[in-house]
DRENDO-876406 format. One line per field, with one value per residue (C-alpha): residue number from 1; x, y, z. Coordinates in Angstrom, 1 decimal. Each point is the difference from the previous one (the first is absolute). Last residue first. Example, Ala and Ser with C-alpha at 12.3 -4.5 7.8 and 13.67 -1.06 7.14 Angstrom:
# residues 2
i	2 | 1
xx	13.7 | -1.4
yy	-1.1 | -3.4
zz	7.1 | 0.7
***
This chain:
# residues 334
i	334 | 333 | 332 | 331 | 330 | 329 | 328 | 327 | 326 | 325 | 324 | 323 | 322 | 321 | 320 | 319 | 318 | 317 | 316 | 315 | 314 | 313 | 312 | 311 | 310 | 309 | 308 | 307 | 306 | 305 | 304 | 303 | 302 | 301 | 300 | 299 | 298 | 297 | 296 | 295 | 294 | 293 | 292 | 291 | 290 | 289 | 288 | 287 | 286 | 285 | 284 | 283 | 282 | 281 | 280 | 279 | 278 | 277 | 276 | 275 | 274 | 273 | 272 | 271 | 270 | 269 | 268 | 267 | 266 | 265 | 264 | 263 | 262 | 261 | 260 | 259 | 258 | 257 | 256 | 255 | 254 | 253 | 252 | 251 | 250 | 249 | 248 | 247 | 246 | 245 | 244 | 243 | 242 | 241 | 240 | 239 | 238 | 237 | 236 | 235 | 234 | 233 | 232 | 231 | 230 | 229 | 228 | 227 | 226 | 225 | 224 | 223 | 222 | 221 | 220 | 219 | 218 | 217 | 216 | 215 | 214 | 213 | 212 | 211 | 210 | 209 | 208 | 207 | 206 | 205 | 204 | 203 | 202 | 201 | 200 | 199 | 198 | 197 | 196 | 195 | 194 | 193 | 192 | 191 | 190 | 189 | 188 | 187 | 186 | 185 | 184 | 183 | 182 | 181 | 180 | 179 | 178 | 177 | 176 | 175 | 174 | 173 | 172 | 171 | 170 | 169 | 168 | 167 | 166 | 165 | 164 | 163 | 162 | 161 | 160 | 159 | 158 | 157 | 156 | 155 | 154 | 153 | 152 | 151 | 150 | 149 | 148 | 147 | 146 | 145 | 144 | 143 | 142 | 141 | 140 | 139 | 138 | 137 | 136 | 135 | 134 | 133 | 132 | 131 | 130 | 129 | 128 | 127 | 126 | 125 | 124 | 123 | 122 | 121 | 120 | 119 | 118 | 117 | 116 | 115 | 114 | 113 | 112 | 111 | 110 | 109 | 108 | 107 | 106 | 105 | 104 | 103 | 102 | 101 | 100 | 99 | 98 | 97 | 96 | 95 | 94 | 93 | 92 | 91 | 90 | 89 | 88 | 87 | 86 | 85 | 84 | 83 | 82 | 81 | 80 | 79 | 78 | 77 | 76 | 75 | 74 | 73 | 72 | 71 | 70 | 69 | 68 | 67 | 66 | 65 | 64 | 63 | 62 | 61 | 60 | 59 | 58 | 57 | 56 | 55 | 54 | 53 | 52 | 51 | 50 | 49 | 48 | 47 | 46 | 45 | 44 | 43 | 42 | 41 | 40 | 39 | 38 | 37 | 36 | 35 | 34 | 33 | 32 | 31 | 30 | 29 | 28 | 27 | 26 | 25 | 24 | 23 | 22 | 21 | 20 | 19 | 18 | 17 | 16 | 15 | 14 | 13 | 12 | 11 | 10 | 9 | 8 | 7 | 6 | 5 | 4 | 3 | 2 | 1
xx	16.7 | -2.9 | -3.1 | -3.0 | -3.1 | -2.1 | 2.5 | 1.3 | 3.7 | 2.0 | 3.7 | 1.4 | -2.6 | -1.0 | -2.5 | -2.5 | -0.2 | -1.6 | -0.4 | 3.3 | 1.9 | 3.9 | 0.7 | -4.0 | -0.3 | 3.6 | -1.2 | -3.2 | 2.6 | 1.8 | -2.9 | 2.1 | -1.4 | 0.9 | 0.9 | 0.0 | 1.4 | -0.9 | 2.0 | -0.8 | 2.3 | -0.8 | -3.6 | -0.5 | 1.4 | -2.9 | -2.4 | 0.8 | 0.6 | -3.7 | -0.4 | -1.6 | -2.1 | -1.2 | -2.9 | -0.8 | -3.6 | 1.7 | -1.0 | 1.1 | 3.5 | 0.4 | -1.0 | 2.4 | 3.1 | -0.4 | 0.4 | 3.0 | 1.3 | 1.2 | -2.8 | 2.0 | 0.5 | -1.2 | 1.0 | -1.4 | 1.7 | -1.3 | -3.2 | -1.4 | 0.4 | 2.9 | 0.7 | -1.6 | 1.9 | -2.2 | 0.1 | -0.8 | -0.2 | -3.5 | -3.5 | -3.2 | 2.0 | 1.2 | 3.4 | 0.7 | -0.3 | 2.9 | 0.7 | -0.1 | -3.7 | 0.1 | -1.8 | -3.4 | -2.0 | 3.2 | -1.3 | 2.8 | 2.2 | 2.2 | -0.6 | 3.7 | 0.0 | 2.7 | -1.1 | -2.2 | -2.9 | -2.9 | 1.0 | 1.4 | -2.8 | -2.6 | 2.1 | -0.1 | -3.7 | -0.7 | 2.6 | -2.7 | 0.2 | -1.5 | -3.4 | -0.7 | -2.7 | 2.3 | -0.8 | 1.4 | -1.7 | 1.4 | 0.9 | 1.6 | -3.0 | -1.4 | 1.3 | -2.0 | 1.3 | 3.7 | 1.9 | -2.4 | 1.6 | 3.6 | -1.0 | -0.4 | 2.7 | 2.8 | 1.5 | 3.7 | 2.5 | 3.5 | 1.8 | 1.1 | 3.4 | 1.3 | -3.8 | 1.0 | 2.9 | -1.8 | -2.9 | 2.3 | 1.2 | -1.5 | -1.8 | -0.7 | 1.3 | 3.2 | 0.4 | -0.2 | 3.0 | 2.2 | -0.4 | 1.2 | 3.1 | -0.3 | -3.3 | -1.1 | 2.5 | -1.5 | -3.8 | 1.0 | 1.7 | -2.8 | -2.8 | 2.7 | 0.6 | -4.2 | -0.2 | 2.1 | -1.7 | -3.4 | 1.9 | 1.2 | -4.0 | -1.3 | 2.0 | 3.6 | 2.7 | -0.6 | -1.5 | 0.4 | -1.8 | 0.8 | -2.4 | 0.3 | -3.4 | -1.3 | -4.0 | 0.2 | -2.3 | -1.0 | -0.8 | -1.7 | 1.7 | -2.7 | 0.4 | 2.1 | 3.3 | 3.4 | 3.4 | 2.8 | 3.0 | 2.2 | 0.7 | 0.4 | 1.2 | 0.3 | 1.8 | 2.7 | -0.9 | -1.8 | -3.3 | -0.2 | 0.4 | -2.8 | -2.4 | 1.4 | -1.3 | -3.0 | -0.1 | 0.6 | -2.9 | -2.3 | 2.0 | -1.3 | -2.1 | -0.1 | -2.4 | 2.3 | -0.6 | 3.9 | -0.2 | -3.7 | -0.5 | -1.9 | 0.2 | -1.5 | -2.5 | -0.4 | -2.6 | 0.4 | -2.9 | -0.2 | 4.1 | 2.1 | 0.0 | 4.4 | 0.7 | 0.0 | 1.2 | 1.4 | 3.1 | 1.7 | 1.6 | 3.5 | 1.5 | 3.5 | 1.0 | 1.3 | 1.6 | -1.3 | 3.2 | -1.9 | 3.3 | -0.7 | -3.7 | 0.0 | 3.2 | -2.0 | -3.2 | 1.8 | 0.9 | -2.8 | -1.6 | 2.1 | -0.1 | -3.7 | 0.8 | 2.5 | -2.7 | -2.8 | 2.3 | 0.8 | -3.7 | -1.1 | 2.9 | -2.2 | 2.6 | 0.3 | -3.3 | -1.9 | 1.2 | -0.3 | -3.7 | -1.7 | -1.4 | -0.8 | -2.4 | -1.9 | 2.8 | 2.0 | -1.1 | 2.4 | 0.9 | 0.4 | 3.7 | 0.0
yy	40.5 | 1.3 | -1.6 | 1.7 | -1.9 | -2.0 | -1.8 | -1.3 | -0.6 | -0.8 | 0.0 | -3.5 | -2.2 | -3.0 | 1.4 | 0.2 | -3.3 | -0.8 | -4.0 | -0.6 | -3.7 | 2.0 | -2.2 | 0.0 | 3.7 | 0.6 | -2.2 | 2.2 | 3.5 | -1.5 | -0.3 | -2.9 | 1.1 | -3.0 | -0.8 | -1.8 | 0.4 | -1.7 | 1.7 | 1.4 | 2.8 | 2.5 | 0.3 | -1.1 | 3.2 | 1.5 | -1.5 | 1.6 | 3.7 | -0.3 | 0.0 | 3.0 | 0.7 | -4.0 | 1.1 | -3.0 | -2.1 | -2.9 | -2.4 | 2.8 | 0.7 | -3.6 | -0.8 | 2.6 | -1.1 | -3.4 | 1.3 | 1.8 | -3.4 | -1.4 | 0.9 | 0.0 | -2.6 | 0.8 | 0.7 | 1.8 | -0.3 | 0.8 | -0.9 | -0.9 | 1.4 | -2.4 | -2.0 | -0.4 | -0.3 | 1.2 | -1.6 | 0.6 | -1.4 | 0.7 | -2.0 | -0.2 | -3.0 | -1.3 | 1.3 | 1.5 | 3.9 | 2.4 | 2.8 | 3.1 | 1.4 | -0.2 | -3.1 | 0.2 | -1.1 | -2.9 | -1.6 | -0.8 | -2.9 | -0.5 | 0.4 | -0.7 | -0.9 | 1.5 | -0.5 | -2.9 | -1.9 | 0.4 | 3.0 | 1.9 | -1.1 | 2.0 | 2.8 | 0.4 | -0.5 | 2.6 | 2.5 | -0.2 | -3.3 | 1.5 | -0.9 | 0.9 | 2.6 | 2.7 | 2.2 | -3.3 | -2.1 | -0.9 | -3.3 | -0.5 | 2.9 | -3.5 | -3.3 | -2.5 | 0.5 | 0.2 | -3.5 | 0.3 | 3.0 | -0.9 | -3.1 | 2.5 | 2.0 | -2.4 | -1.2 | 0.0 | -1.1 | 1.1 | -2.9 | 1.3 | -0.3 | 3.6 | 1.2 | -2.2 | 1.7 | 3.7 | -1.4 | -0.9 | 3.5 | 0.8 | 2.7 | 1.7 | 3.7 | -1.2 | -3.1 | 1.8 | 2.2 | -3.2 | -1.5 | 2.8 | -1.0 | -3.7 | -0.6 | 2.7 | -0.8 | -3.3 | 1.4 | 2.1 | -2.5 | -2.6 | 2.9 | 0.1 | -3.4 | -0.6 | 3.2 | -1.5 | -3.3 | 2.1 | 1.9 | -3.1 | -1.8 | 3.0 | 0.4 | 1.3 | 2.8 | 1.9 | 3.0 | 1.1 | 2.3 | 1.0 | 2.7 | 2.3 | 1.0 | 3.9 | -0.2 | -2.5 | -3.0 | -2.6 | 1.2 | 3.2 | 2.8 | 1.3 | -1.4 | 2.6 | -2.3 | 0.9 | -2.0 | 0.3 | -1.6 | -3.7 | -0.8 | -2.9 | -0.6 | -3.4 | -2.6 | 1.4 | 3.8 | 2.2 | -1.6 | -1.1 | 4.1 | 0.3 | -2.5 | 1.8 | 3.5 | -1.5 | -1.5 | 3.3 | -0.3 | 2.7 | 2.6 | 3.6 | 0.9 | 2.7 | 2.9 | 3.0 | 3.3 | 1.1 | -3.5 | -1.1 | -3.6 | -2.8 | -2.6 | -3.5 | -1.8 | -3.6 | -2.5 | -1.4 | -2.4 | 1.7 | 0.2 | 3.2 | 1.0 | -2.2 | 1.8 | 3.8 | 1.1 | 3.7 | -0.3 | 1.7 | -1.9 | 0.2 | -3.3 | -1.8 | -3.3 | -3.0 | -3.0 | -3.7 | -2.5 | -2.1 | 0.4 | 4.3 | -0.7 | -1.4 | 2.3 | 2.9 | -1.1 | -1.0 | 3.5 | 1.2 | -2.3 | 0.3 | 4.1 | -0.7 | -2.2 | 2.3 | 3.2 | -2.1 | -0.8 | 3.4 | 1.1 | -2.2 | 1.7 | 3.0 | 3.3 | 1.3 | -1.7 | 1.8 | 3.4 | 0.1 | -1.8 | 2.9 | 2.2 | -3.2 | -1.2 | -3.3 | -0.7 | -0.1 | -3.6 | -0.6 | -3.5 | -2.5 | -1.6 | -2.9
zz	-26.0 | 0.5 | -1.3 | -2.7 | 0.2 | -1.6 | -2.0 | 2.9 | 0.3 | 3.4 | 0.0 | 1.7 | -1.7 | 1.7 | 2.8 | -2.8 | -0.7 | 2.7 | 0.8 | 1.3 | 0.2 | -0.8 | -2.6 | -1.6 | 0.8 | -2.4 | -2.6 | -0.5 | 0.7 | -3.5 | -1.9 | -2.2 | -3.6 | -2.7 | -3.7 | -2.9 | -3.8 | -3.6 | -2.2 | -3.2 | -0.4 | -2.4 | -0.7 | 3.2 | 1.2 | -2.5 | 2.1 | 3.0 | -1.9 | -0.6 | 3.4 | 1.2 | -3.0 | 0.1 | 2.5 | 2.3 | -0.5 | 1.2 | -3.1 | -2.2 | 1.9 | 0.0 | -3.4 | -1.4 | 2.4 | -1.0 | -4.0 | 0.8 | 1.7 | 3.1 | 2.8 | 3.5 | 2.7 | 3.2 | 3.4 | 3.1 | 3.6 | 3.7 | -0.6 | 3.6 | 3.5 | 0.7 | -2.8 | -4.1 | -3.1 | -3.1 | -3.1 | -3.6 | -3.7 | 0.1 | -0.4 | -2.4 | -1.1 | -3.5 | 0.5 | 3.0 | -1.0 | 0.6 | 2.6 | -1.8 | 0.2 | 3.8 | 2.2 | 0.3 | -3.9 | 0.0 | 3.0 | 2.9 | -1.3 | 3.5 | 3.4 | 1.7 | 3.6 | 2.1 | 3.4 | 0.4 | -1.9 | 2.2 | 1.9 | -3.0 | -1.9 | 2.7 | -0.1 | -3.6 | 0.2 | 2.5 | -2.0 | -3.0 | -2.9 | -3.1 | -1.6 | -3.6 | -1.1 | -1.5 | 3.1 | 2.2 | 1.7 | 3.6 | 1.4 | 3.8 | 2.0 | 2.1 | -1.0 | -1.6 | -3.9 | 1.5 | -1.5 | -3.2 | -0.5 | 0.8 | -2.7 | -2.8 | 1.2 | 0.1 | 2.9 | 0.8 | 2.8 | 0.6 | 2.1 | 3.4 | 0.9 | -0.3 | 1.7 | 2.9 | 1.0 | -0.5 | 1.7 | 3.1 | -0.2 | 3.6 | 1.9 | -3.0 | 1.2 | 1.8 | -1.9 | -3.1 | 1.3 | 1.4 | -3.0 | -2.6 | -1.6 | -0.7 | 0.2 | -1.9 | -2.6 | -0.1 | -0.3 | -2.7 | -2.1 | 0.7 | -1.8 | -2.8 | -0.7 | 0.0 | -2.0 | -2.7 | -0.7 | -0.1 | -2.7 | -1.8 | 0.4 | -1.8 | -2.7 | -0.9 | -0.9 | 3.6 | 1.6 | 3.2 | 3.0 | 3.3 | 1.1 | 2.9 | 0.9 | -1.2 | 0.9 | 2.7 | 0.1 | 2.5 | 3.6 | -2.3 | -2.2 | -2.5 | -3.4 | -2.9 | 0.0 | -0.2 | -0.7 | 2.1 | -1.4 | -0.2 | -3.3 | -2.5 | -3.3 | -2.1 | -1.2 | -2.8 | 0.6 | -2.9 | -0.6 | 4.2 | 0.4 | -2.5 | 1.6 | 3.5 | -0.9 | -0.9 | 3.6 | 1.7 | 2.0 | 1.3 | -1.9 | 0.6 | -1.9 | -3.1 | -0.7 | -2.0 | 0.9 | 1.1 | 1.7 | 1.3 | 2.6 | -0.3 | 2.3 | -1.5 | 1.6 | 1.9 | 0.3 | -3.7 | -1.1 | -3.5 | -0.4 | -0.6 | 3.9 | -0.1 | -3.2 | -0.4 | -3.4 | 0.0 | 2.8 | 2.4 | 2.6 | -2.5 | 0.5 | 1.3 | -1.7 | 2.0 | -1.5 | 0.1 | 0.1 | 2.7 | 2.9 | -1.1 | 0.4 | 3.8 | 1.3 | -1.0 | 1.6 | 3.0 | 0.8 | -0.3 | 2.2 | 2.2 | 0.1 | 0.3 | 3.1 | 1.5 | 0.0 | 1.2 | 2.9 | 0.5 | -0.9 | 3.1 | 2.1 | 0.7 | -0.2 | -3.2 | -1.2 | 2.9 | 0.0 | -3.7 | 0.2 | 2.3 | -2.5 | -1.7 | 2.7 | -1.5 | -1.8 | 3.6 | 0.1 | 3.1 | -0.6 | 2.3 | 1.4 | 1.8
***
């Protein structure tokens, strides 16, 4: 069996170590997989890639009043900007110009402190589609059994090294996705210890205890579906007639490894949700102008690519799952 070396916690030493330890050669050949997978997924669906600046003015995955992340700001010749913590407006114009959609596989950055279960730059693979809800959670189920087959295809003798087996890869391609919807996930985890947390804007969110705890009761890749509106970022839309979103989240492994939603449709949807969110319109202005011009109703999703890659590999750390380390905190060589 192979173990690995959590050389993060000695970066002086991690060159030596990653060139040498042959748990970054198989992490290595199953992010190249993965990768290449991706690719071969979206060009069989018809959905194109687009290639983005990482730059951006209008931060979007923090804008939302039960957000746990923030932004990264950085300053060009005296200008403050961030860099992109999801490219997902990037992909609402993409999907405007392509005849499905647009997708992209890049680092994105986050401002949290690296822990077991964040990194601040993570490889993201993101798309956005012509759709709804139920079409993008329709997509991500293809994709996630894409990966998994092109695991098993190419890299099974790697997993096998470091997860001791692929039987949960085998079973994962048979498994029926499951979903729960937030309302009743709650009432699924009011008696368990640290599951439910409220929320600055007073609502209760589901922590890392109570995705684990779902993920036991219901099984890897669970979707939680309709978060509250009040937690969930100014541009996923409303369920009608609900105090709920049009949102899901697919859970596996060490919890949310996949966040999709479908997105406010109008100029006047973006308005109440900016209001009703308590977000600053001068960022995003230029948001609802592009309904302005197209009207489409689009969806989307964020694969945390390192968050699939614990769940394959049946690790805990995500910070032995990036082959250059990045903290925030510090400065790295290379």
């Amino acid at each position: 069996m192979i173990t690995t070396p959590s050389s993060w916690k000695n970066p002086k030493e991690h060159l030596k170590i990653l060139l040498s330890d042959p748990w970054y050669k198989v992490l290595n050949k199953v992010f190249s997989q993965i990768l290449t997978s991706t690719h071969d997924f979206y060009n069989k669906e018809g959905i194109e890639p687009t290639v983005f600046p990482i730059t951006t003015g209008s931060v979007s995955s923090p804008m939302g009043l039960g957000s746990d992340s923030s932004p990264v700001k950085v300053k060009i010749k005296g200008n403050n900007v961030f860099l992109a913590d999801s490219m997902q407006f990037s992909l609402e114009i993409g999907t405007r110009l392509n005849k499905k959609g647009s997708y992209y596989v890049m680092p994105t950055f986050r401002g949290e402190n690296t822990d077991s279960r964040h990194l601040n730059e993570f490889v993201h693979s993101e798309v956005e589609i012509k759709g709804n809800l139920t079409d993008i959670k329709n997509l991500a189920e293809r994709y996630i059994k894409h990966l998994i087959m092109g695991l098993l295809e190419n890299c099974e003798a790697e997993i096998a090294s470091v997860a001791g087996s692929t039987k949960h890869l085998t079973e994962a391609l048979d498994r029926k996705f499951t979903s729960i919807r937030f309302e009743d996930a709650e009432k699924e985890l009011s008696g368990i210890d640290g599951a439910l947390e409220t929320a600055a804007c007073g609502e209760q969110i589901i922590t890392s205890i109570g995705e684990k705890e779902l993920i036991k009761r219901f099984g890897d890749f669970t979707w939680l579906t309709n978060m509250p509106w009040i937690i969930v970022p100014f541009y996923q839309a409303k369920e009608a007639g609900t105090k709920y979103s049009m949102t899901a989240d697919l859970l596996g492994g060490i919890g949310e490894m996949l966040g999709s939603g479908q997105r406010v449709l109008t100029p006047q949807d973006v308005d109440e949700s900016l209001n009703f969110h308590q977000v600053d319109e001068a960022g995003y202005l230029w948001y609802k102008e592009m309904r302005d011009i197209q009207t489409i109703q689009t969806a989307g999703f964020g694969l945390g690519t390192e968050r699939f890659l614990l769940w394959a590999l049946k690790h805990n750390d995500i910070r032995d799952c990036t082959l250059l380390l990045r903290d925030h905190s510090k400065i790295i060589f290379p």
